[in-house]
C-alpha positions in Angstrom: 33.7 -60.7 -60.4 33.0 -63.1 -63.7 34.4 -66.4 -61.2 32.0 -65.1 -58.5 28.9 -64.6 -60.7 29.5 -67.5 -62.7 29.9 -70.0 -59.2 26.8 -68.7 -58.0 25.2 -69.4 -61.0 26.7 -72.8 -61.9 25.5 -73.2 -58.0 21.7 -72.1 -58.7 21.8 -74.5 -61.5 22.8 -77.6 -59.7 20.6 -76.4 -57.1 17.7 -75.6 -59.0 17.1 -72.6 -57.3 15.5 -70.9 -60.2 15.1 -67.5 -58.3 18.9 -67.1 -57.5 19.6 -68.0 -61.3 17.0 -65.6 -62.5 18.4 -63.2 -59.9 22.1 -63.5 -60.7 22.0 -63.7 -64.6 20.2 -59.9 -64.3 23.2 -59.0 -62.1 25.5 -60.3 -64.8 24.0 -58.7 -67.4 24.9 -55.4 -65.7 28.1 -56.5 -65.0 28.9 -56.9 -68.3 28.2 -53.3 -69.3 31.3 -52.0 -67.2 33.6 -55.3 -67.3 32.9 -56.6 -70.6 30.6 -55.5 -73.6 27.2 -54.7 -74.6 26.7 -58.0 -76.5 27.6 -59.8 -73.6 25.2 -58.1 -71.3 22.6 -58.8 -74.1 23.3 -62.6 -74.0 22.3 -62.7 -70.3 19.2 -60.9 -70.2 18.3 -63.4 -73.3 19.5 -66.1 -70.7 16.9 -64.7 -68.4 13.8 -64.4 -70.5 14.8 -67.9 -71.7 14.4 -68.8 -67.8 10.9 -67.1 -67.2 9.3 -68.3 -70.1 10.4 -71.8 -68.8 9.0 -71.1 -65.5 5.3 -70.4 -66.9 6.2 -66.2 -66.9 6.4 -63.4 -69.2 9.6 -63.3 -70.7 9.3 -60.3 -73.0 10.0 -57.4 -70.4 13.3 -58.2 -69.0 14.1 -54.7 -68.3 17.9 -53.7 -67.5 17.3 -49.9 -68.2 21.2 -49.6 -68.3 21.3 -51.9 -71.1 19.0 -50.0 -72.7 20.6 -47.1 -72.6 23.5 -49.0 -74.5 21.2 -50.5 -76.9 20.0 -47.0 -78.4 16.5 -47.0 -76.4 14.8 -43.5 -76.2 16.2 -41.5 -72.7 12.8 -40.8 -72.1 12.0 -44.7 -71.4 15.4 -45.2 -69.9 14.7 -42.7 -67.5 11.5 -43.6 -66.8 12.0 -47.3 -66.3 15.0 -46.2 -64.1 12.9 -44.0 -62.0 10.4 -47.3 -61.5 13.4 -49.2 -60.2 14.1 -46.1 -57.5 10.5 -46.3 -56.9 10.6 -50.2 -55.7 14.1 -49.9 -53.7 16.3 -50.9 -56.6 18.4 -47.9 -56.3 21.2 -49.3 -58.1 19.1 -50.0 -61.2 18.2 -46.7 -61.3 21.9 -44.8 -60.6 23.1 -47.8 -63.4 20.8 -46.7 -66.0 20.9 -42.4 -65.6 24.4 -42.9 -65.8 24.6 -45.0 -68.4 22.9 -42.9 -70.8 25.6 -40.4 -69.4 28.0 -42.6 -71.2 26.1 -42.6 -74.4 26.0 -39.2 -74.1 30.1 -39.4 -74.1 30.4 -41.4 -77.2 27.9 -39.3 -78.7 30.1 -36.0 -78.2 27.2 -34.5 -76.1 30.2 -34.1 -73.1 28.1 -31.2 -71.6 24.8 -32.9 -71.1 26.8 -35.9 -69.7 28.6 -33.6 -67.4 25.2 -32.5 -66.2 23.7 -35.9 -65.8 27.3 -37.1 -63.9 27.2 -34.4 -61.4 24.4 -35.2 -59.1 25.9 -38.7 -58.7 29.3 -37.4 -58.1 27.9 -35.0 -55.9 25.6 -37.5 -53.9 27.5 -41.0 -54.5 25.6 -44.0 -54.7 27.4 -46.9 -53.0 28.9 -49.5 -55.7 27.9 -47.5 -58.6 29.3 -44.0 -58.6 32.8 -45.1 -58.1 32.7 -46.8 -61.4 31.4 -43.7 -63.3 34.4 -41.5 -62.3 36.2 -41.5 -65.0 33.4 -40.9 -67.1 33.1 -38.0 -65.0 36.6 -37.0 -65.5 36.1 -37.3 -69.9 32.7 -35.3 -69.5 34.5 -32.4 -67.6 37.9 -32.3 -69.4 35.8 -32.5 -73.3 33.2 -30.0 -71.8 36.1 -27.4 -70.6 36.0 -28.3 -67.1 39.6 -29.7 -66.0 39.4 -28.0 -62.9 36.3 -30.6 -62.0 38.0 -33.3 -63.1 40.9 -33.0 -61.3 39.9 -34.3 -57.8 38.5 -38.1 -58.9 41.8 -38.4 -61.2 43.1 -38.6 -57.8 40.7 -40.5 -56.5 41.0 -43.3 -58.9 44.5 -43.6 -58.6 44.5 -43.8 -54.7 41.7 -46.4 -55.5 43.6 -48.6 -57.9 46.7 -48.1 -55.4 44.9 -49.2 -52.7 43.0 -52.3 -54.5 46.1 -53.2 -57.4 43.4 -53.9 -59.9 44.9 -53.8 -63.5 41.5 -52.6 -64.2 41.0 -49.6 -61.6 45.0 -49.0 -62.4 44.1 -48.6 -66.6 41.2 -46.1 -66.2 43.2 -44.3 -63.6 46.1 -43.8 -66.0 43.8 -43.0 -68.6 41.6 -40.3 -66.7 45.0 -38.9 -65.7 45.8 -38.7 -69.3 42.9 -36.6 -70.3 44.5 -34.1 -67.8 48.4 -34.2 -68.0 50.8 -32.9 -70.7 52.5 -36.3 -70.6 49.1 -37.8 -72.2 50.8 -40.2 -74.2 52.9 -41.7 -71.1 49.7 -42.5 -69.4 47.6 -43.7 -71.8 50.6 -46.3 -72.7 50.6 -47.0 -68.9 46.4 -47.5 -69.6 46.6 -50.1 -72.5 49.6 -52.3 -70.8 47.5 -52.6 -67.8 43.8 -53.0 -69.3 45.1 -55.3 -72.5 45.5 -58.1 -70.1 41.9 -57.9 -68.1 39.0 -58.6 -70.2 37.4 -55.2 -70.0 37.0 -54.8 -74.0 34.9 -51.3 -73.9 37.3 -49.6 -71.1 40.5 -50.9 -73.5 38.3 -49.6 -76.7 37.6 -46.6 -74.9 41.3 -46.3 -74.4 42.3 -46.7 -77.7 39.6 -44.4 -78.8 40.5 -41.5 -76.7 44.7 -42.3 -77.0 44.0 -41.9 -80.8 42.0 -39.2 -80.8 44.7 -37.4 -78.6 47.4 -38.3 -81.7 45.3 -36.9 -84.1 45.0 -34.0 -82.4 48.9 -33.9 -82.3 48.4 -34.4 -85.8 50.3 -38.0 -85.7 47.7 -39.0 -88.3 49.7 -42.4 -88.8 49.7 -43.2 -84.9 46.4 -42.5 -84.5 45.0 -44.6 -87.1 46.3 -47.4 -85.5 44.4 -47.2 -82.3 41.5 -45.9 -84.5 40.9 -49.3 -86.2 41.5 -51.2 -82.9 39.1 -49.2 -80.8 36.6 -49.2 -83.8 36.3 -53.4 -84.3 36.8 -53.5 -80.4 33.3 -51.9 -80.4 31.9 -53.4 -83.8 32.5 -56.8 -81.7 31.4 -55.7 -78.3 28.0 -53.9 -80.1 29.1 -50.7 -78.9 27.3 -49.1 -81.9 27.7 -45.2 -80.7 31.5 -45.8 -79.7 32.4 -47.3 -83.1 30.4 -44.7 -85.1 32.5 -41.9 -83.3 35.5 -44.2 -83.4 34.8 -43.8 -87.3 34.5 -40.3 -87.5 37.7 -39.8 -86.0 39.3 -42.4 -88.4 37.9 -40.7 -91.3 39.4 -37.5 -89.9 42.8 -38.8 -90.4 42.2 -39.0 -93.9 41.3 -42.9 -94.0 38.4 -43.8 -95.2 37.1 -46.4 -92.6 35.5 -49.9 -93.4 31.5 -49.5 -93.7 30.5 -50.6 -90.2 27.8 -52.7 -92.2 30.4 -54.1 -94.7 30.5 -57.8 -93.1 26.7 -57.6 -93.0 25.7 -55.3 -95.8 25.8 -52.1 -96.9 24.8 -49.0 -95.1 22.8 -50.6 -92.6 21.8 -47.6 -90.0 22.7 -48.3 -86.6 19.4 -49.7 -85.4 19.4 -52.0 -88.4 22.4 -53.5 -87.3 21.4 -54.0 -83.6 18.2 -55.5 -84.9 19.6 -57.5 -87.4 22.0 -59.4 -84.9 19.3 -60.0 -82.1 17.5 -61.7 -85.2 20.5 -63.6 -86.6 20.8 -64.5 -83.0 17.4 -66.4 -82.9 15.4 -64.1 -81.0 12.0 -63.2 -82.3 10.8 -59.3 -83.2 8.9 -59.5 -79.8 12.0 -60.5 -78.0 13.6 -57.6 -80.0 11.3 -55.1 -78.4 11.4 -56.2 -75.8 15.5 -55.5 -75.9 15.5 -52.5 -78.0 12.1 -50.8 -76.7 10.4 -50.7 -80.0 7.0 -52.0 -81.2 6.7 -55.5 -82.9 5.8 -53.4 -86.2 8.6 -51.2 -85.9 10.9 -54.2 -85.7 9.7 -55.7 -88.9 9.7 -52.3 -90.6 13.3 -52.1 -89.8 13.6 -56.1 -90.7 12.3 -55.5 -93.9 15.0 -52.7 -94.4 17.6 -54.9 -93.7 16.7 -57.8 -95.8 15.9 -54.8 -98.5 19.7 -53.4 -98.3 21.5 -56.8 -98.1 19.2 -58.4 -100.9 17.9 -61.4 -99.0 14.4 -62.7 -97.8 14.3 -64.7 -95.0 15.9 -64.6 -91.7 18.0 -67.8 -91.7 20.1 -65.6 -94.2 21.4 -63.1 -91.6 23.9 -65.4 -90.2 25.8 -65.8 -93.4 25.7 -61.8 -93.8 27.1 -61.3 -90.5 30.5 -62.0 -89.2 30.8 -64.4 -87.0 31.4 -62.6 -83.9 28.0 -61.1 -84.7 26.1 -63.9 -85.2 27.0 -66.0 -82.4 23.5 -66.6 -80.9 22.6 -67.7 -77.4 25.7 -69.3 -75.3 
């Protein structure tokens, strides 16, 4: 998928065919929510506004309403931009976005609301996207008390990933059929060795996340730790912010006492601090950040201010030596 996208946009370039490059750099940005990470999805959309404003257009309102679900954005506006998409044809916008606040309902611990929001789509599959939320389907009905649900699209995915021999469909097959087994631990082995090797950083973080909270539970406090810390700077590094934070809480339930996710950048940095001081380390300006996060140019230099505040600094150029690397990468 990444050799595809990138051909055809490599193509567009050389081409100058600035509306297949506009076009396809969207479409990667959504493809990097489910085979890669947040940060990268982020990157490309930045690619895109770069694009328009180029072009003479308004670059501020790139909307990917799945990203914003991932980026902390309010439901209500996910759901509403999401509904606009339906509205024009773009129904996979909109089943991308609903159910992506499904899965920040999962790393939120709300499994019953994102049981609710997964079953019309499970129900009433939309083409390319549904497929790819079954296994989210299969965490929200296990964590929510409903194996019985979940147990039809474990076997689904795993006559999908023996049918296609994807490492990728095989690893979240052996991992939703570890949420339901009693030989958890076999399969969520089975998940890492095949996932490890693909490139899909959340799905392995989510792995280790729910593989570690399973040891815990088995009170293998030593075990667990282990994939803890992995799934937790798996999503520090993808800015997964929700993941890590319940990544962390788990960790602390073990009895460690887990590293300050603002540590590298500051202390105690809420999440939305973080996000925004990253997008600003990264070069883009507060309107650009609204534009990402869905907040007001004000709000973004409240929360600015709070930042610069916290980690005792005073101008922007700063960040980057506050931040890990990883975090302050900027525009590729």
């Amino acid at each position: 998928m990444h050799l595809c996208l990138q051909r055809t946009i490599d193509g567009a370039r050389d081409l100058g065919s600035l509306r297949v490059l506009d076009m396809t750099l969207w479409a990667r940005s959504l493809a990097e929510l489910r085979a890669g990470t947040p940060r990268r999805a982020t990157q490309c959309i930045e690619q895109v506004r770069d694009l328009r404003r180029a072009i003479g257009y308004d670059g501020e309102h790139v909307v990917n309403p799945a990203l914003m679900a991932w980026s902390g954005a309010p439901p209500d506006q996910v759901e509403a931009f999401s509904e606009q998409a339906r509205a024009i044809g773009m129904g996979g916008v909109h089943a991308s976005g609903i159910t992506a606040l499904a899965v920040r309902e999962l790393a939120d611990g709300a499994y019953e609301q994102a049981f609710l929001r997964l079953q019309p789509f499970v129900d009433d599959p939309f083409l390319q996207v549904t497929p790819l939320e079954y296994a989210d389907f299969v965490e929200a009905a296990v964590r929510s008390g409903r194996p019985d649900s979940a147990m039809p699209f474990v076997d689904r995915l795993e006559q999908r990933a023996a049918a296609n021999g994807s490492p990728w469909a095989g690893g979240v097959a052996a991992r939703a059929r570890g949420l339901v087994s009693e030989e958890a631990e076999e399969h969520f082995g089975r998940a890492l060795t095949l996932l490890k090797p693909t490139g899909v950083e959340i799905e392995l973080a989510r792995t280790h996340l729910l593989y570690g909270e399973w040891l815990r539970r088995a009170r293998r406090r030593r075990q667990a730790r282990e994939h803890l810390r992995t799934a937790t700077d798996l999503f520090e590094r993808g800015a997964s912010p929700t993941f890590a934070a319940r990544a962390r809480r788990e960790l602390e339930a073990t009895g460690e006492v887990p590293r300050d996710p603002g540590s590298a950048a500051g202390p105690n940095l809420t999440t939305q601090e973080l996000t925004v001081a990253r997008l600003a380390a990264a070069g883009s300006t507060n309107a650009e950040i609204g534009a990402t996060m869905f907040l007001s140019v004000n709000t973004v230099d409240y929360h600015l201010r709070k930042v610069f505040q916290k980690l005792g600094i005073s101008s922007r150029r700063q960040l980057s030596d506050r931040l890990r690397p990883e975090e302050s990468a900027g525009r590729r």
